[in-house]
N, C-alpha and C positions, 0 to 999 in steps of 0.2 A: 161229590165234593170232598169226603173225603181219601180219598183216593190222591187227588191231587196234592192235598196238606202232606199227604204220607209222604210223595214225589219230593214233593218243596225240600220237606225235611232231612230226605236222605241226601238231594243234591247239595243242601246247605254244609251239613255233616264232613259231604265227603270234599269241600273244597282245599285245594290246596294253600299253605301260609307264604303264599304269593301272591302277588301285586303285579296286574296288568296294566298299563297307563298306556294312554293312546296316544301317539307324536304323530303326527300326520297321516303318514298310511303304513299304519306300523304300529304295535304292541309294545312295548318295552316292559320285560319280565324280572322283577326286582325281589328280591328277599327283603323283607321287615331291617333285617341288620346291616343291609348296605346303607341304608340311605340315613344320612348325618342330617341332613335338615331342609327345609322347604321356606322359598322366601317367596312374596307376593309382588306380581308388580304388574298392576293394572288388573288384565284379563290373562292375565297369564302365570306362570308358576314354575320356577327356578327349583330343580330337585337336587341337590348336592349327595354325592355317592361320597362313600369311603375311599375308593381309590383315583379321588382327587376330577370325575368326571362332574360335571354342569350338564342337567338337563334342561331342555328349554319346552315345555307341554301349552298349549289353548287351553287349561280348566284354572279355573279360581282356586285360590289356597283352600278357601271356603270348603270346596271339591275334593278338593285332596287330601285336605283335613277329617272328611266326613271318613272316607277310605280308611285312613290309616290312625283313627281311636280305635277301630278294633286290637290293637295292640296297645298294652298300656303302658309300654316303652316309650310312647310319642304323646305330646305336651305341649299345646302351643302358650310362647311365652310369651307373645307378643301380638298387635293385630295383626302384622307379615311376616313373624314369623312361629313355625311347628318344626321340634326339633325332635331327635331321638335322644333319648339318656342315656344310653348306654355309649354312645358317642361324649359325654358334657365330663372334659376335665375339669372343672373348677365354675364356682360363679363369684366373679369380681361385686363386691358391695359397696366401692367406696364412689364416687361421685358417680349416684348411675348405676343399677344394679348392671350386668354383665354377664354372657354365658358363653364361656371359653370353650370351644367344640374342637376335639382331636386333630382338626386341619391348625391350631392354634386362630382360626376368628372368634374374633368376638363378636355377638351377636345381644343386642339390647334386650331385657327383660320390664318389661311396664310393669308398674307399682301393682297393676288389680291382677299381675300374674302372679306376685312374688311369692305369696302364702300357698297356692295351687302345686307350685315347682317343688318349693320346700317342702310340703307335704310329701313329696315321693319318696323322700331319704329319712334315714334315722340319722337326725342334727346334732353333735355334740359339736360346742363352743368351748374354745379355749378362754381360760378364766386369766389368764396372765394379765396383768395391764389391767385389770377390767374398773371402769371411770364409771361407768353407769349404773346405779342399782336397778335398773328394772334387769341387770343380764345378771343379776345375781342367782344362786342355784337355787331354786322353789326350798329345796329340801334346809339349806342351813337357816337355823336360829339364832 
């Protein structure tokens, strides 16, 4: 028995920081940093590459979601969609949050995601303009 745990552990170890996905009869072999983001649709799951390619795979976001939190690059901000940060120029906040991804889409953020997303970055807010005292800075008296 232990024998086996030792096996597990070394082949877990020595896995490489790639991502196999199965398209039909065929592996499709991706790095963590290609792919910009995953949309849901049905039974099926839309993989969006950096270089502008659409994959179309048979697994659940669900699926592919589970796959790719071992990287904490990827976040899903939505129920369909899981996107990479390192891809996310900007997020729109105003009618509707919004997550502006490198292709220039926009991509919806739901309300029970918005505190999770924000958590990945150090948030400094611009004070110009600023109308509401809760954006007020903790620190001034």
């Amino acid at each position: 028995m232990e024998e086996y745990q030792t096996d597990f552990l070394v082949q877990a170890m020595m896995k490489l920081p790639l991502i196999a996905i199965a398209q039909q009869k065929k592996y499709i072999i991706l790095t963590p940093r290609e792919i910009m983001y995953c949309v849901a649709e049905g039974s099926y799951c839309h993989i969006y590459k950096e270089d502008g390619e659409a994959i179309l795979v048979s697994i659940k976001l669900k699926a592919v979601s589970e796959i790719l939190q071992q990287w904490p690059e990827f976040v899903r901000i939505h129920h369909s969609y899981f996107i990479n940060v390192h891809h996310l120029k900007w997020i729109e906040i105003s009618d509707g949050w919004q997550a502006c991804m490198s292709n220039g889409q926009l991509l919806p953020v739901s309300g029970s995601r918005k505190t999770a997303l924000l958590s990945l970055f150090h948030v400094h807010r611009d004070k110009r303009g600023q109308k509401n005292p809760d954006d007020r800075d903790m620190n001034q008296e």
